[in-house]
FIBA-200083 format. One record per residue (C-alpha): residue number from 1; residue in one letter; x, y, z. Coordinates in steps of 0.2 Angstrom, whole numbers, plus 5000, padded with zeros to 4 digits. Layout:
[domar NUM,'A',[X,Y,Z]]
...
# end
This chain:
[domar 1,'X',[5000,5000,5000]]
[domar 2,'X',[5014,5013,5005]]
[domar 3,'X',[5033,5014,5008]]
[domar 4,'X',[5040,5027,5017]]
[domar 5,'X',[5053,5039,5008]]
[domar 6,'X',[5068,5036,5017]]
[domar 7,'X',[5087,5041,5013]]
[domar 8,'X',[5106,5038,5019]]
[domar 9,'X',[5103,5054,5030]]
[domar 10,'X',[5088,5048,5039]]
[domar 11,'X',[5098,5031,5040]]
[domar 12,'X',[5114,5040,5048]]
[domar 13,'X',[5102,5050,5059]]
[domar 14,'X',[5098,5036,5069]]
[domar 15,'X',[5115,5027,5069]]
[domar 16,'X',[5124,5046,5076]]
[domar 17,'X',[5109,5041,5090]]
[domar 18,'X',[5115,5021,5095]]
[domar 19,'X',[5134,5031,5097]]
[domar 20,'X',[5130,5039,5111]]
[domar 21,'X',[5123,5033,5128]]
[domar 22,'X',[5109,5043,5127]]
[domar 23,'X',[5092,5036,5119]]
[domar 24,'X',[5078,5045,5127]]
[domar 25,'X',[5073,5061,5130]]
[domar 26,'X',[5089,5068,5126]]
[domar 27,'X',[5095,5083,5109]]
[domar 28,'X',[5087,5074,5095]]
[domar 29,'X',[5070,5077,5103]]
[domar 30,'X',[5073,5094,5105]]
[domar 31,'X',[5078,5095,5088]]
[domar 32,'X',[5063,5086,5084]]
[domar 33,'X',[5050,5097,5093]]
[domar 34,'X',[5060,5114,5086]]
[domar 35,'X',[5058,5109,5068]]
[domar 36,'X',[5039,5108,5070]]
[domar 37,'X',[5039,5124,5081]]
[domar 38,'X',[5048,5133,5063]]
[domar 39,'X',[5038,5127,5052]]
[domar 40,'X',[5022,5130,5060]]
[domar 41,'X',[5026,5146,5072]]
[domar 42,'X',[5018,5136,5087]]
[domar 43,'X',[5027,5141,5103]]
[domar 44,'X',[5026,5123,5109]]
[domar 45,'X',[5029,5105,5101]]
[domar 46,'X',[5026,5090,5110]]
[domar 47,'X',[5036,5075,5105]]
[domar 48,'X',[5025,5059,5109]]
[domar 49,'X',[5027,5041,5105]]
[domar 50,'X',[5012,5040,5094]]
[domar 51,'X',[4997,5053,5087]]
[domar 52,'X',[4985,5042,5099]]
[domar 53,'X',[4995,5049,5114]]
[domar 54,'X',[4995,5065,5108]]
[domar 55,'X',[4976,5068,5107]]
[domar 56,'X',[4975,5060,5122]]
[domar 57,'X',[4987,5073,5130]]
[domar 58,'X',[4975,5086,5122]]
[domar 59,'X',[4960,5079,5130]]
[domar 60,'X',[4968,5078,5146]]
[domar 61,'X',[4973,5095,5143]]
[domar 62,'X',[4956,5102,5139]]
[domar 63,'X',[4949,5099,5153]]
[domar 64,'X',[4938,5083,5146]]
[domar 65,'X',[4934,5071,5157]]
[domar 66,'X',[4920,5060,5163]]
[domar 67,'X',[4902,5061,5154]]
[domar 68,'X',[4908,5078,5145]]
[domar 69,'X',[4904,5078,5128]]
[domar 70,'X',[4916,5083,5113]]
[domar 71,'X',[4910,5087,5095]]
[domar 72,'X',[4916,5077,5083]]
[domar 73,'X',[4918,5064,5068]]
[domar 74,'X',[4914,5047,5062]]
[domar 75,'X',[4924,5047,5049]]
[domar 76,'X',[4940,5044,5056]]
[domar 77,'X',[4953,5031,5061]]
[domar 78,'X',[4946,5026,5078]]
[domar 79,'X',[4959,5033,5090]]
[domar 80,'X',[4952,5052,5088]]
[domar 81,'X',[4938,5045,5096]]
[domar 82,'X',[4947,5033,5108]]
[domar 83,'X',[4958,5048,5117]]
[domar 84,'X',[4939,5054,5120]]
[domar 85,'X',[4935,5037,5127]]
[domar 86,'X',[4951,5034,5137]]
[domar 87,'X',[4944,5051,5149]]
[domar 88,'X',[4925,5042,5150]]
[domar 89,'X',[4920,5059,5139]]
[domar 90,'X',[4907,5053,5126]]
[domar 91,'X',[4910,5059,5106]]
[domar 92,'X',[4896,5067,5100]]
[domar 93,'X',[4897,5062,5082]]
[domar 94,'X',[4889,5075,5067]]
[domar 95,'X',[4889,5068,5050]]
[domar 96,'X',[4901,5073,5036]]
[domar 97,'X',[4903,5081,5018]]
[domar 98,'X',[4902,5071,5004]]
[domar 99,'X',[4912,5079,4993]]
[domar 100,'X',[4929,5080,5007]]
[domar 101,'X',[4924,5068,5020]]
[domar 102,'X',[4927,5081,5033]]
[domar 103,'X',[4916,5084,5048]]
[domar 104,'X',[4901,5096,5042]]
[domar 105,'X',[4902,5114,5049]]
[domar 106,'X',[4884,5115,5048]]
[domar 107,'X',[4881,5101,5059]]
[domar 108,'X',[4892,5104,5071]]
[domar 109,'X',[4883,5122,5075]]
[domar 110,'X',[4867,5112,5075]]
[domar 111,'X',[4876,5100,5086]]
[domar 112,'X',[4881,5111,5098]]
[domar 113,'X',[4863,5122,5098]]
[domar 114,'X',[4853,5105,5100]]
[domar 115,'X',[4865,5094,5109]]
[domar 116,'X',[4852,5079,5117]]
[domar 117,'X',[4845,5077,5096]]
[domar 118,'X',[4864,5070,5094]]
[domar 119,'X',[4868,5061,5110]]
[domar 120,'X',[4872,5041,5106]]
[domar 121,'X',[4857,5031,5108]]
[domar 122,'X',[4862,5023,5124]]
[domar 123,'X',[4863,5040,5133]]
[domar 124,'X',[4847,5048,5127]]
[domar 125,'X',[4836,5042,5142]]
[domar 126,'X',[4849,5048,5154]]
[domar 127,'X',[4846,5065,5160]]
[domar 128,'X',[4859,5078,5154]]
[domar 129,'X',[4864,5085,5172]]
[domar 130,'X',[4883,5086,5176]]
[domar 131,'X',[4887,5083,5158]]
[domar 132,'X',[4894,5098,5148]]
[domar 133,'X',[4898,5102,5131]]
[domar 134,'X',[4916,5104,5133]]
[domar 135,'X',[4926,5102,5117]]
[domar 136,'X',[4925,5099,5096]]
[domar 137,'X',[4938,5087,5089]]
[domar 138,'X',[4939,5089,5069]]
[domar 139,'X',[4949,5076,5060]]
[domar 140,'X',[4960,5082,5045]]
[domar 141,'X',[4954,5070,5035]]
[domar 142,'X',[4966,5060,5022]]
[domar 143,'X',[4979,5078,5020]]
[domar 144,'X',[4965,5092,5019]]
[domar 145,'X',[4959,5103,5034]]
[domar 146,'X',[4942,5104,5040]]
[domar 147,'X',[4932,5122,5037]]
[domar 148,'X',[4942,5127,5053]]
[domar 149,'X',[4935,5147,5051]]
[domar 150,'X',[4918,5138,5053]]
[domar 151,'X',[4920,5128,5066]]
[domar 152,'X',[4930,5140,5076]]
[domar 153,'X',[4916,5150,5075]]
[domar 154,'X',[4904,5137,5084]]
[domar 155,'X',[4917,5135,5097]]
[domar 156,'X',[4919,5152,5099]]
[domar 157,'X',[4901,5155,5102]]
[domar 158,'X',[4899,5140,5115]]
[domar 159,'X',[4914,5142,5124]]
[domar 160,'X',[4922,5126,5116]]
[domar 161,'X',[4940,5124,5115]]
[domar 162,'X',[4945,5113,5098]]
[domar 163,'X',[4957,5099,5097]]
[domar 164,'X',[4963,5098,5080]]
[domar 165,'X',[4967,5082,5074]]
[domar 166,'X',[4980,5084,5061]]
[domar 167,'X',[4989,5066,5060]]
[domar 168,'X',[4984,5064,5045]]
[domar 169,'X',[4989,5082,5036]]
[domar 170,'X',[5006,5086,5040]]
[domar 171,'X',[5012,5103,5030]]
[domar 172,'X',[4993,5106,5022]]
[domar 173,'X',[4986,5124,5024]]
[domar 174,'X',[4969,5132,5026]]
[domar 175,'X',[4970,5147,5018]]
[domar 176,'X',[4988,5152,5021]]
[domar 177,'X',[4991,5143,5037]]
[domar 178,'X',[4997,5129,5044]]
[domar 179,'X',[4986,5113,5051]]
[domar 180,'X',[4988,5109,5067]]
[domar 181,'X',[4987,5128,5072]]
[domar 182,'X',[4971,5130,5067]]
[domar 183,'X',[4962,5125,5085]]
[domar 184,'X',[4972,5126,5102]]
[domar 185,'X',[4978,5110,5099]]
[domar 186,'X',[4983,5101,5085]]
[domar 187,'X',[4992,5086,5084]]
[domar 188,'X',[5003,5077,5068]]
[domar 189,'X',[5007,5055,5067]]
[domar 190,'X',[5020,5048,5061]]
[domar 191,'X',[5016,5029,5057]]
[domar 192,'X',[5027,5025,5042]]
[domar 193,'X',[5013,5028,5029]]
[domar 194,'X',[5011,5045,5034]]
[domar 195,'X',[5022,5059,5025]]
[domar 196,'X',[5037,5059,5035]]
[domar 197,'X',[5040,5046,5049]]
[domar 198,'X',[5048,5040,5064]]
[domar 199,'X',[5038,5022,5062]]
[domar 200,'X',[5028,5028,5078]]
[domar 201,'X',[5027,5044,5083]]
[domar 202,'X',[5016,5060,5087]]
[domar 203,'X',[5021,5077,5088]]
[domar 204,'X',[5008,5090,5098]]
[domar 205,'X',[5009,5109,5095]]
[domar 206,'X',[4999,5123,5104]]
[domar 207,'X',[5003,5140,5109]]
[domar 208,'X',[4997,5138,5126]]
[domar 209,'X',[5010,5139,5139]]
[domar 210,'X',[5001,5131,5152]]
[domar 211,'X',[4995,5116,5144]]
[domar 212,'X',[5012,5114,5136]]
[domar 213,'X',[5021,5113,5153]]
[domar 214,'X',[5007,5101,5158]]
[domar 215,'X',[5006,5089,5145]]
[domar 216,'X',[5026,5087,5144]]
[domar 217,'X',[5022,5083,5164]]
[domar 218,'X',[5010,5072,5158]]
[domar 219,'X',[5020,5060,5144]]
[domar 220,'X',[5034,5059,5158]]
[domar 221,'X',[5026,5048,5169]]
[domar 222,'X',[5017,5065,5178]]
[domar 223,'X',[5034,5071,5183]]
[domar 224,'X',[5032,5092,5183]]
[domar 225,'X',[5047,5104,5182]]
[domar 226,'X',[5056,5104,5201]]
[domar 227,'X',[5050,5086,5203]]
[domar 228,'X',[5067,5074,5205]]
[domar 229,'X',[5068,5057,5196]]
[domar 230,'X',[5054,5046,5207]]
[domar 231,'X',[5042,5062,5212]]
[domar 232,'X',[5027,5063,5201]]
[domar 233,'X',[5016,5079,5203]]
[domar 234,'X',[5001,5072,5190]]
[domar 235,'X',[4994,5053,5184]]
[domar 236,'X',[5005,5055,5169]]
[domar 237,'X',[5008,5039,5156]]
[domar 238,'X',[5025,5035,5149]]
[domar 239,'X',[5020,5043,5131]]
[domar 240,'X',[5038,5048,5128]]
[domar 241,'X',[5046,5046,5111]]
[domar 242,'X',[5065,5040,5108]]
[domar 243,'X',[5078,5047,5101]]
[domar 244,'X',[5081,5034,5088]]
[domar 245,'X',[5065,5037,5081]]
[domar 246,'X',[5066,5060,5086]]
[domar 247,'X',[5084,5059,5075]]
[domar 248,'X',[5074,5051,5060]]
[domar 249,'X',[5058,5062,5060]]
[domar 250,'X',[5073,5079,5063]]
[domar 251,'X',[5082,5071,5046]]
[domar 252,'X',[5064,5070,5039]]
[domar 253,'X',[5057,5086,5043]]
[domar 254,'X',[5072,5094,5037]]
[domar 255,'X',[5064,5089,5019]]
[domar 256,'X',[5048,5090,5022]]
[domar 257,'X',[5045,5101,5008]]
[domar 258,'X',[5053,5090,4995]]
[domar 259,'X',[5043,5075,5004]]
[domar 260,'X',[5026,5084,4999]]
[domar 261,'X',[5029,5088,4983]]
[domar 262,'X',[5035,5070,4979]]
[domar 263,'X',[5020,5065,4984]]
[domar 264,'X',[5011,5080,4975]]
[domar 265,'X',[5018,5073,4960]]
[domar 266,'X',[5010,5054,4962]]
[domar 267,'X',[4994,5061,4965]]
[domar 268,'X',[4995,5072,4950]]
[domar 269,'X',[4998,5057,4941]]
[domar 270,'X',[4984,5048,4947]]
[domar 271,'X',[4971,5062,4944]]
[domar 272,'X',[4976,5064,4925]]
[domar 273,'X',[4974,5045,4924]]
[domar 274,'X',[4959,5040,4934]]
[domar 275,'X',[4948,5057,4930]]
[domar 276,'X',[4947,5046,4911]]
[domar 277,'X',[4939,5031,4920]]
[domar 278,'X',[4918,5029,4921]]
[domar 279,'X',[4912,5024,4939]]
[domar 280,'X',[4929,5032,4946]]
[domar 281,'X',[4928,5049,4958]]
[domar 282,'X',[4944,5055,4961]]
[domar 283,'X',[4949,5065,4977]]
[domar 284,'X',[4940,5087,4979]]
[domar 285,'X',[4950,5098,4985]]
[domar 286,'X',[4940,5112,4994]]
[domar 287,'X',[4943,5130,4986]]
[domar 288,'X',[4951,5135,5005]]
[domar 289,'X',[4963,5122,5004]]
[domar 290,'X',[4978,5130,4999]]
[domar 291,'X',[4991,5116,4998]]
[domar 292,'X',[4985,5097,5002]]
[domar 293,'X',[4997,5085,5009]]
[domar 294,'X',[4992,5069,5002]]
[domar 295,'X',[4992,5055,5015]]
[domar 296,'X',[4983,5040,5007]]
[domar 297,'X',[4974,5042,4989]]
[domar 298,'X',[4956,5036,4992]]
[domar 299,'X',[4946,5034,4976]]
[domar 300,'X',[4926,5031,4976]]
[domar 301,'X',[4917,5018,4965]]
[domar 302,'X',[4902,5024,4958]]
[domar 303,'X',[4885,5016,4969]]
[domar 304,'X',[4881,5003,4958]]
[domar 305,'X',[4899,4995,4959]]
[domar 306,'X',[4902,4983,4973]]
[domar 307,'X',[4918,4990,4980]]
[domar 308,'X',[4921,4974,4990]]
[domar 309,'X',[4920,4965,4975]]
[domar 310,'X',[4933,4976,4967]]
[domar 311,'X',[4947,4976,4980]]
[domar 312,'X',[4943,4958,4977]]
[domar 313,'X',[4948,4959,4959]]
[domar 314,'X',[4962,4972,4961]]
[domar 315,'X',[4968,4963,4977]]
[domar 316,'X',[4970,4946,4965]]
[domar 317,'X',[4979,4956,4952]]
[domar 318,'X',[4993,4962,4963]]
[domar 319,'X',[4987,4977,4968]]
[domar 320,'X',[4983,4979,4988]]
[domar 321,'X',[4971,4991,4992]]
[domar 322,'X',[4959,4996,5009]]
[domar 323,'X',[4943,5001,5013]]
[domar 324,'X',[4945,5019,5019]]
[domar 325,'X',[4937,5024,5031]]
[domar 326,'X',[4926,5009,5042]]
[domar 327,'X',[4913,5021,5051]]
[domar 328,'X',[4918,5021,5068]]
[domar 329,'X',[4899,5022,5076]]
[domar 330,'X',[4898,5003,5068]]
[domar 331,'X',[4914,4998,5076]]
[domar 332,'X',[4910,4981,5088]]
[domar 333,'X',[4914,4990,5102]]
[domar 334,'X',[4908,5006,5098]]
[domar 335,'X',[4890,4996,5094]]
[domar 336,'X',[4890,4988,5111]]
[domar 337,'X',[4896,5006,5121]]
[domar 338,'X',[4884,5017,5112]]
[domar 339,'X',[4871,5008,5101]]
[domar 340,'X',[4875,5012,5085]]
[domar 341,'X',[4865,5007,5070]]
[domar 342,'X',[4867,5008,5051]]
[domar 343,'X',[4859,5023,5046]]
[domar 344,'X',[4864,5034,5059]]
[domar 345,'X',[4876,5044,5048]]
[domar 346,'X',[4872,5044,5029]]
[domar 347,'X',[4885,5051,5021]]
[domar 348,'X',[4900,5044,5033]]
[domar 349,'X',[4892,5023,5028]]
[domar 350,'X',[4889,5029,5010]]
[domar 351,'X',[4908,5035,5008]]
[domar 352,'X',[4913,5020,5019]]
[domar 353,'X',[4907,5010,5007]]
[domar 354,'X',[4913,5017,4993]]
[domar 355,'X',[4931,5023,4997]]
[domar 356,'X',[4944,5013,4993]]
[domar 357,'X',[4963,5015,4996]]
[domar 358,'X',[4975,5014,4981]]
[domar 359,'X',[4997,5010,4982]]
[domar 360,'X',[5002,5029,4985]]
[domar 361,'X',[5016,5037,4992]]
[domar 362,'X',[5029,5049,4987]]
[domar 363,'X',[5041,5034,4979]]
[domar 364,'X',[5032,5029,4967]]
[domar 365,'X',[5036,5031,4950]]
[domar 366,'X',[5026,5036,4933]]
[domar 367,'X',[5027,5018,4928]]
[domar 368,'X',[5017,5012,4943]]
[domar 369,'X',[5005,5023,4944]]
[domar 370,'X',[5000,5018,4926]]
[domar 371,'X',[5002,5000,4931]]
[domar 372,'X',[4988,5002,4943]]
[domar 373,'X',[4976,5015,4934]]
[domar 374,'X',[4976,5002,4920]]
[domar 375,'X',[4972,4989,4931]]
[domar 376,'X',[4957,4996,4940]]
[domar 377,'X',[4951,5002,4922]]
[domar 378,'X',[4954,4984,4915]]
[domar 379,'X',[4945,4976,4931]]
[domar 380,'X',[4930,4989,4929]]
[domar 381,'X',[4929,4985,4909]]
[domar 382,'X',[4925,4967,4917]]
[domar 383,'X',[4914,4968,4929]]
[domar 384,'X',[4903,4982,4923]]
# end
């Protein structure tokens, strides 16, 4: 499905690392958290060992904890609803757009007007004292931001802070700026199919100067500034990312640009190809959008194609592909916690059900890009 773009610097990055006796927490995490701190003019970054820690620190952060509700999207990869999950705080899901798949602004003000018309099913008998409309959680979904100037707007008027989940558009911009810095919070993933990588990793950033010094509290076991080696001020976790991995993402990050535009490049070619194939929707990019960064490149089958079917072809002609995404309100456990049915979110199942996954990432060459376009066209030819 994906390879991550790596070079003899990256390489060398982590051996300078295994030279010295220093493998956690040390300069290469630093490094790390400054490059995102440049590129993004956040005054904090937050090296983590995964994006799911980070959004968790964010919660934590925020102020979200039990029965609090937070604002956000089914559409997603499960853990921006898990870091809601791991605090009890209950993910209000709104429905999505169908052109982007990003969490509709509209319902989101509806959502936080109307809140018990949106409560899960298992919650809507319980009576609404002691809970409090804390938070929205957007999802950057596949490389594009959310209508952040929307949605900030809604928190605005409620009194909402927004977590902005970013780990899946690293270096995209909503007109003119940076993802990530679009909410108090945002938060960036590194698993190796992501646009740069440390094979796990997660980087928060925020400008807040109090949540910064907390979270860093928090992803060191609770231990806070003046605290010695066994004295713990909070309930922290051990979210801390190592340096072999901080050395990498510093070597990556110091080509981030060049990473992108690789990856520009394959999607590029993929649009020109697959725009020329019936029953195919290729990827919208929203006028506000003013650079993607391309994560995965999902294509939709037209209704009347079975896309199981078709990643059953394609998956028998060499070509691995995924559904992208599986809603997260039909997730087993998400069915047995909250009572989830078919149904609930139209436009989320109807793209789950059509989305699929194609090979991208910024090594491909021209060559296989044709490979696969003529193999989905060839594939449709037959089972249309």
């Amino acid at each position: 499905m994906s390879s991550p773009d790596l070079n003899d610097a990256d390489r060398q990055a982590v051996i300078n690392v295994i030279n010295t006796p220093i493998l956690s927490m040390g300069k290469y995490t630093n490094d790390f958290e400054k490059a995102f701190c440049d590129l993004t003019g956040a005054k904090h970054a937050i090296a983590v060992n995964s994006g799911t820690a980070g959004l968790h620190l964010c919660v934590r952060a925020a102020g979200i904890s039990a029965g609090d509700l937070v604002i956000t999207t089914p559409f997603s990869f499960v853990a921006s609803s898990n870091a809601l999950l791991f605090e009890g705080a209950i993910p209000i899901f709104v429905d999505i757009d169908p052109k982007t798949g990003n969490i509709n602004p509209e319902l989101v003000a509806d959502a936080a007007k109307n809140i018990e018309k949106y409560l899960p099913r298992t919650n809507r008998q319980s009576p609404i004292v002691n809970r409090q409309l804390k938070a929205i959680l957007p999802v950057d979904v596949f490389g594009q931001p959310a209508d952040m100037d929307a949605i900030n707007a809604v928190a605005k008027e409620h009194g909402l802070a927004v977590i902005e989940d970013s780990c899946e558009a690293l270096g995209a911009t909503y007109k003119g700026n940076h993802a990530g810095t679009l909410g108090e919070f945002g938060v960036f993933a590194f698993y190796p199919n992501k646009q740069i990588t440390t094979g796990e990793g997660g980087v928060i950033i925020t400008s807040d100067d109090k949540a910064a010094h907390f979270m860093r509290a928090l992803r060191n076991q609770g231990r806070a500034p003046g605290d010695t080696w066994l004295q713990h001020t909070h309930l922290g976790y051990n979210y801390r990312i190592d340096e072999m991995s901080a050395a990498m993402g510093a070597s990556q990050m110091s080509r981030l640009d060049e990473i992108l535009s690789k990856r520009e490049q394959v999607a590029a070619w993929y649009e020109a190809r697959l725009s020329q194939i019936a029953g195919v929707e290729i990827p919208f990019i929203e006028s506000f959008t003013t650079r993607t960064s391309w994560f995965v490149y999902v294509i939709r089958f037209d209704k009347k194609i079975n896309r199981d079917e078709m990643a059953k072809r394609l998956d028998a002609r060499g070509i691995p592909v995924r559904p992208y995404f599986l809603p997260i309100h039909l997730q087993p456990y998400m069915v047995e916690k909250f009572g989830g049915r078919e149904g609930d979110f139209p436009v989320t199942e109807d793209l789950g059900k059509r989305g699929l996954a194609i090979p991208f990432s910024g090594v491909m060459t021209e060559e296989e890009v044709d490979y696969v376009c003529n193999i989905i066209r060839e594939e449709l030819t037959l089972y249309v």
